[in-house]
C-alpha positions as CSV (number, residue, x, y, z in Angstrom):
1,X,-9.0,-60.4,-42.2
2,X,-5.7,-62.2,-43.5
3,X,-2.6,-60.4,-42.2
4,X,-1.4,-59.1,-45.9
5,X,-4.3,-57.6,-46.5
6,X,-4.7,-55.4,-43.8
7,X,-1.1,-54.2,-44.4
8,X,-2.0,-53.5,-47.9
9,X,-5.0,-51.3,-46.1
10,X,-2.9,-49.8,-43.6
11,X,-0.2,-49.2,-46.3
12,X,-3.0,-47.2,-48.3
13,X,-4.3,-45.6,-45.7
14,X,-0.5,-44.1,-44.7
15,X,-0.1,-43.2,-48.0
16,X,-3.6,-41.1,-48.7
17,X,-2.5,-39.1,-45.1
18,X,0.7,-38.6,-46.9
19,X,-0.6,-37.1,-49.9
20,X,-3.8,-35.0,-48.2
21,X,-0.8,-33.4,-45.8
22,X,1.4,-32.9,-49.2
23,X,-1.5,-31.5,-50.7
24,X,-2.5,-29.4,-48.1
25,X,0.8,-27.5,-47.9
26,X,0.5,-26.9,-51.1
27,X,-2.5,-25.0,-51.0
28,X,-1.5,-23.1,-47.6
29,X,2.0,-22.1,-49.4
30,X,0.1,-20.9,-52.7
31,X,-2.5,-19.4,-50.7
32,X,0.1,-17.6,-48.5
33,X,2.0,-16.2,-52.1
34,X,-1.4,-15.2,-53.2
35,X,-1.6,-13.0,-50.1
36,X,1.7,-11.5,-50.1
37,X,1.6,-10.5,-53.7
38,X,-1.6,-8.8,-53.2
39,X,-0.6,-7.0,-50.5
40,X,2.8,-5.7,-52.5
41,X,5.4,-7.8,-51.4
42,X,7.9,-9.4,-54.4
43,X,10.5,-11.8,-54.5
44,X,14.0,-10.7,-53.8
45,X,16.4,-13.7,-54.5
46,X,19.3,-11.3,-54.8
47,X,19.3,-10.6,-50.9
48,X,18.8,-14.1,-49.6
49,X,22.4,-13.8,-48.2
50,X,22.4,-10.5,-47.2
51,X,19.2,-10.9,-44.7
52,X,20.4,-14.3,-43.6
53,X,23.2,-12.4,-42.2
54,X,20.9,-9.7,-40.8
55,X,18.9,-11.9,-39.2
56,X,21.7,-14.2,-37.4
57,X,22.8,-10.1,-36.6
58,X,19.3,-9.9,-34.6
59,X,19.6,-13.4,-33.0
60,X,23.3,-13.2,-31.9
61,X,23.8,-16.7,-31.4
62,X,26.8,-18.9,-32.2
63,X,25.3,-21.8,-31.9
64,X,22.6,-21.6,-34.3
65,X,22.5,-21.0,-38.1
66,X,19.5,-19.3,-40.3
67,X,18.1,-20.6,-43.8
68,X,15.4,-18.3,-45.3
69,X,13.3,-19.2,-48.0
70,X,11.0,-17.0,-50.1
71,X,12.4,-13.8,-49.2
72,X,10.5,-11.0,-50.2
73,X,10.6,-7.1,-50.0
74,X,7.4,-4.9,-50.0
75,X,7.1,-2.4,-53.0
76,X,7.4,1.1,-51.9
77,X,9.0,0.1,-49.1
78,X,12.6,0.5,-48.7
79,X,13.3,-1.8,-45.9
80,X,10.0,-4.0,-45.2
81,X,10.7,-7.6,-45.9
82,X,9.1,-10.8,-45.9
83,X,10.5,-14.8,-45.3
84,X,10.2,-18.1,-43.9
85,X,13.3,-18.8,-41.2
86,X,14.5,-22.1,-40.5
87,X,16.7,-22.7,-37.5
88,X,19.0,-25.0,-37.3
89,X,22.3,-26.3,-34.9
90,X,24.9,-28.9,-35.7
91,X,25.1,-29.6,-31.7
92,X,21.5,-30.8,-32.1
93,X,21.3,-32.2,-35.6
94,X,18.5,-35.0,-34.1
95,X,15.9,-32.1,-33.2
96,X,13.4,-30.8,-35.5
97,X,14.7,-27.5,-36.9
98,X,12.2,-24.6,-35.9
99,X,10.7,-23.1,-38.7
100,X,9.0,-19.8,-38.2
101,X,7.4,-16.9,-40.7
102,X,8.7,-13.4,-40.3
103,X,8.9,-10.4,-40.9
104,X,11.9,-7.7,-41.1
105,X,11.6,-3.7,-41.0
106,X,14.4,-1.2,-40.6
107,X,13.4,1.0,-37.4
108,X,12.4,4.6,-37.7
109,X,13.8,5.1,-34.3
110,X,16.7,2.8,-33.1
111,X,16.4,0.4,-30.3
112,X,19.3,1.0,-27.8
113,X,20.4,-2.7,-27.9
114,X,19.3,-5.9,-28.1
115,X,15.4,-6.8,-27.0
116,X,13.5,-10.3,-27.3
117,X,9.9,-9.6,-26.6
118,X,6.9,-12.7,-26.1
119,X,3.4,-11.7,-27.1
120,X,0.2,-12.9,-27.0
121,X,-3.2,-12.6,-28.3
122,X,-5.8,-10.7,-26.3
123,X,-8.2,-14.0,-25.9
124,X,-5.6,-15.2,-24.0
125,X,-6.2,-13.8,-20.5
126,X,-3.3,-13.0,-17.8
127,X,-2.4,-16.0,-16.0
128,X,-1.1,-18.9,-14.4
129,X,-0.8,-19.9,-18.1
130,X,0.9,-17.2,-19.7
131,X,3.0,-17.0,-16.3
132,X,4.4,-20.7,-17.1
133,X,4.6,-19.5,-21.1
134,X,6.5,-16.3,-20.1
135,X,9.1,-18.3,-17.8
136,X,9.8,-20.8,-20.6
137,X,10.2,-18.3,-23.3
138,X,12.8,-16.3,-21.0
139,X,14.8,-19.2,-19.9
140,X,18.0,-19.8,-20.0
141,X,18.0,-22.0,-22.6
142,X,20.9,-22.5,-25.8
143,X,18.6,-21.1,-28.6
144,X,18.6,-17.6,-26.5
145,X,20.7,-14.6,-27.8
146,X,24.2,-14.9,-26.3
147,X,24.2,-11.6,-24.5
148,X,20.8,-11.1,-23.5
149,X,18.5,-12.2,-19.9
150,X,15.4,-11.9,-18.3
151,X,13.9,-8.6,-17.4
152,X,11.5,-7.8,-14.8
153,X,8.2,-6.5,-16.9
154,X,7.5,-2.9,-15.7
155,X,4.0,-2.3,-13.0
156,X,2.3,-0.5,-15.9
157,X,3.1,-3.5,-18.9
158,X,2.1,-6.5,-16.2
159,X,-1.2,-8.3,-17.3
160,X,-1.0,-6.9,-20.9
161,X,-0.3,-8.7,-24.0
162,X,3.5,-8.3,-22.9
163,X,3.9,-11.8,-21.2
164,X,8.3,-11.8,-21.5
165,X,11.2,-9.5,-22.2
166,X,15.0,-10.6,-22.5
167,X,17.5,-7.4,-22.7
168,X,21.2,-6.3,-21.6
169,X,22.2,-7.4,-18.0
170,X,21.0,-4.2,-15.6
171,X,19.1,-3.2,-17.9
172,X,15.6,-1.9,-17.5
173,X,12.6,-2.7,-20.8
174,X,12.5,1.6,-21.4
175,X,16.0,1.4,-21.2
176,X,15.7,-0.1,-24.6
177,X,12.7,1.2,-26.4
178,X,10.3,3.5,-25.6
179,X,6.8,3.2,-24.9
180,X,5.3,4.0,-28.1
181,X,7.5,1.1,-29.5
182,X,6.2,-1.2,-26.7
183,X,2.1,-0.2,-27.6
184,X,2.9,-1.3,-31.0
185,X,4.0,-4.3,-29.8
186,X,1.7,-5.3,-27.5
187,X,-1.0,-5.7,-30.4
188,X,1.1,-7.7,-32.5
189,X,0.0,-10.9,-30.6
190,X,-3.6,-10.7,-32.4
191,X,-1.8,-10.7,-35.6
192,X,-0.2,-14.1,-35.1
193,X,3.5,-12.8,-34.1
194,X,5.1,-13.9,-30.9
195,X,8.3,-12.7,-31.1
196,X,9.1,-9.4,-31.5
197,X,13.3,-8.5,-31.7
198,X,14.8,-5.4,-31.8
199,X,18.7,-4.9,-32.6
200,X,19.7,-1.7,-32.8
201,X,18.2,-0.2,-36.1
202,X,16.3,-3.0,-37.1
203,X,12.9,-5.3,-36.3
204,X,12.0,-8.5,-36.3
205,X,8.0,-10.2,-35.8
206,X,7.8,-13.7,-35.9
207,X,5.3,-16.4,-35.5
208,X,5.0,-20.3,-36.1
209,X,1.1,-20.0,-37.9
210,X,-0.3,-22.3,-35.3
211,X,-3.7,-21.6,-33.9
212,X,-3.4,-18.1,-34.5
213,X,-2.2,-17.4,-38.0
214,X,0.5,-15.2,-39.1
215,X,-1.4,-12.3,-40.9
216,X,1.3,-10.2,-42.7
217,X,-1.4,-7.7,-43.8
218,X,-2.2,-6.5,-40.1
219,X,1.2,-7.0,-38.8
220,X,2.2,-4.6,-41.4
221,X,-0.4,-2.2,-40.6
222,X,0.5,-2.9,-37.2
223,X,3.8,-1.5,-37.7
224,X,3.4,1.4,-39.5
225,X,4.5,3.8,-36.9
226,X,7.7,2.6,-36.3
227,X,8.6,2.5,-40.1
C-alpha cells in the first residue's frame, strides 16, 4: 500500500476514535443530567463560588486549587449538593488534572475535625490488594490535606469496606466521628464513592466513575441518616 495512503487511513481512523470518544461523553454527560434531574437535583449557578470555597475548606490544601462544574442542589434539601471537581496545581501544570464527581451534604451531627476516609466496594475482598490500595491512598503525598496523617484502622473496622483513614496527629478514627457515621460510610463503596471527607459540619463523597460508577441516587439514600 503506497505510503500516503495509508496515512490518509490512519488519519481517518484517528479521527472516527476522536469523534466516537466525543460522542460518547456526550451521551454519558446527558445521560448523567437525565439522572440527576429525575432524582431532584437543579442547577445552582449562583453558588459555584461559594462551594468552590467550601470544598478547598474540606481539602485544606495550599497547593491545590478546585474548579466545579454543574453544580447542583437537591430540591427539598437545604444543604445536599451535586458537582463535577477538577483539581488542579500550578507546581504540576504538566500532570493531568484529577477530575472527580461528588457530592456535598451539611452534617446532621458534626465531625470533630478533619477525616479522609478510602472505600471500597464489597466484591472487593480484604487483601494484599486493598492493603497496597490503602497505603497509597494514606501516603504522604502533596495532594493530601496539610494537617492531616495516617491512622491506625480500629480491630473492629479491619477487613471491612474501610481500607484507609487520614485524621489529626494522635488522634484515634472515633475520636472523629462516631460509629454510626462510620456504618454509613462503609457502604458507600458499592455506590461508586471512594472518598469520603468530613470537616467539621460538613461531608464530602467522591468517586472518579471508573469501573464502579458513581450512583448519586444510592449515595443519597445512602446518606440519609446523617442529613
Amino acid at each position: 500500500m503506497p505510503t500516503p495512503l495509508l496515512l490518509v487511513l490512519i488519519g481517518l481512523v484517528v479521527v472516527a476514535l476522536v469523534v466516537w470518544a466525543v460522542t460518547a461523553d456526550r451521551r454519558k454527560k446527558r445521560a448523567r443530567i437525565a439522572a440527576l434531574e429525575q432524582l431532584g437535583f437543579r442547577p445552582c449557578p449562583e453558588q459555584k463560588t461559594w462551594l468552590e470555597e467550601r470544598t478547598s475548606y474540606i481539602e485544606n490544601n495550599r497547593g491545590f486549587r478546585y474548579e466545579l462544574r454543574d453544580p447542583k442542589r437537591l430540591a427539598g434539601e437545604q444543604s445536599v449538593y451535586y458537582y463535577v471537581k477538577t483539581r488542579h496545581s500550578d507546581d504540576h501544570q504538566d500532570t493531568v488534572p484529577m477530575v472527580e464527581e461528588e457530592i456535598l451534604f451539611r452534617l446532621k451531627q458534626p465531625a470533630k475535625g478533619g477525616l479522609v476516609l478510602t472505600v471500597k466496594p464489597s466484591s472487593l475482598a480484604p487483601g494484599l490488594a486493598t492493603r497496597m490500595i490503602a497505603a497509597v491512598a494514606t501516603g504522604p503525598w502533596d495532594s493530601q490535606p496539610d494537617d492531616l496523617q495516617r491512622l491506625d484502622l480500629p480491630p473492629d473496622l479491619k477487613d471491612t469496606n474501610l481500607m484507609g483513614a487520614m485524621g489529626p496527629p494522635g488522634w484515634s478514627l472515633y475520636d472523629v466521628v462516631d460509629s454510626g457515621a462510620l456504618s454509613v460510610v462503609q457502604g458507600l463503596g458499592d455506590a461508586g464513592a471512594l472518598w469520603v471527607k468530613f470537616r467539621d459540619s460538613w461531608c464530602s463523597v467522591s468517586g472518579t466513575g471508573g469501573h464502579i460508577p458513581f450512583r448519586v441516587d444510592e449515595i443519597v439514600g445512602r446518606i440519609r441518616p446523617l442529613l
